[in-house]
C-alpha positions, 0 to 999 in steps of 0.5 A, a space after each residue: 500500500 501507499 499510505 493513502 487517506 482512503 483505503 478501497 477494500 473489494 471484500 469477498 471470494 473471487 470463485 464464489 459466484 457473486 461474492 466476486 462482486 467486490 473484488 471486480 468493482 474494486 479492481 476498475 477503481 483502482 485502474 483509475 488510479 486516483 492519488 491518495 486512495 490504497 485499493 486492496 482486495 480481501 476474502 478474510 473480513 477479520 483482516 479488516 480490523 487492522 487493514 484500515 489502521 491509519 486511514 481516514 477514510 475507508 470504502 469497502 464493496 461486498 456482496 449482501 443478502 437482505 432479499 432484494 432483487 440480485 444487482 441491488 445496490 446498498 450504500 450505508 455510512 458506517 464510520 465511527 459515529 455511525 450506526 452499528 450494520 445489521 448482521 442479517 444483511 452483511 452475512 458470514 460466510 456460513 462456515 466455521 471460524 473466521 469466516 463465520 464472522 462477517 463484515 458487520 462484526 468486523 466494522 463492529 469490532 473496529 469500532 471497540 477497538 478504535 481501529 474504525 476510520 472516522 468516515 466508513 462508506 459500504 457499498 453493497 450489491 445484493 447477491 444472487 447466490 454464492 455457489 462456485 463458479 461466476 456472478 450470477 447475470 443479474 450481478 453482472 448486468 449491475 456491475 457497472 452500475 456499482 462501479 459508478 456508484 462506488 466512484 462516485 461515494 471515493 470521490 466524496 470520501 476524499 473530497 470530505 477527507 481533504 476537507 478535513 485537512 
């Protein structure tokens, strides 16, 4: 990493159907290639509490499951002063150990440990399914949708981080 202000984190497994969602919108943010912004891809949420250490900004894409229609965008501010995620939304994995702990718990946790950026924007894409193999056509048909959206909430972030400085 870089050592930017605003860290992108694509959150998920890149050969779990539309859990690749994450990894794919982060993957066209950092061809930008925008200065200050660290873009990092992550399978294991748990590596999270730590990862955004020492930036003051964060924007993590992953895959949600609240019962919309697959390709459904979510955009939810989680910083520091924000509300806690709900854990039905933001699912673990399903197995065993780390991976049964999901997003949530690891904003939650970052948020007792003081490790949680101020300023933390989630954008989620509503899974379809989470078998091996490809994104499901639906996610795939909101891919660049996501990317835009995604863009456009790290233009914000930076823009609110500068304006901090």
């Amino acid at each position: 990493m870089t050592g930017g202000q605003v860290l992108v984190v694509g959150l998920g497994s890149p050969d779990r159907g539309d859990d690749a969602v994450g990894a794919a919108v982060a993957a066209r943010l950092e061809a930008l290639g925008m200065s200050g912004v660290d873009v990092v891809t992550r399978e294991d949420p748990t590596q999270l509490v730590q990862l955004w250490a020492g930036h003051q900004a964060a924007l993590v894409i992953d895959a949600v499951m609240s019962g919309r229609p697959a390709g459904t965008l979510h955009i939810r501010e989680v910083g520091d002063a924000g509300e806690p995620l709900p854990t039905h939304a933001f699912a673990a994995a399903g197995r065993g150990g780390s991976h049964a702990f999901g997003l949530a718990g690891a904003v939650e946790l970052a948020r007792t440990l003081g490790t949680l950026p101020t300023h933390v924007t989630v954008v989620g894409v509503e899974a379809g399914t989470f078998a091996h193999g490809g994104m499901s056509p639906e996610v795939q048909h909101a891919l660049d949708d996501a990317v835009a959206t995604a863009a456009a909430e790290l233009v914000a972030l930076r823009e609110e981080v500068q304006s901090c400085a």
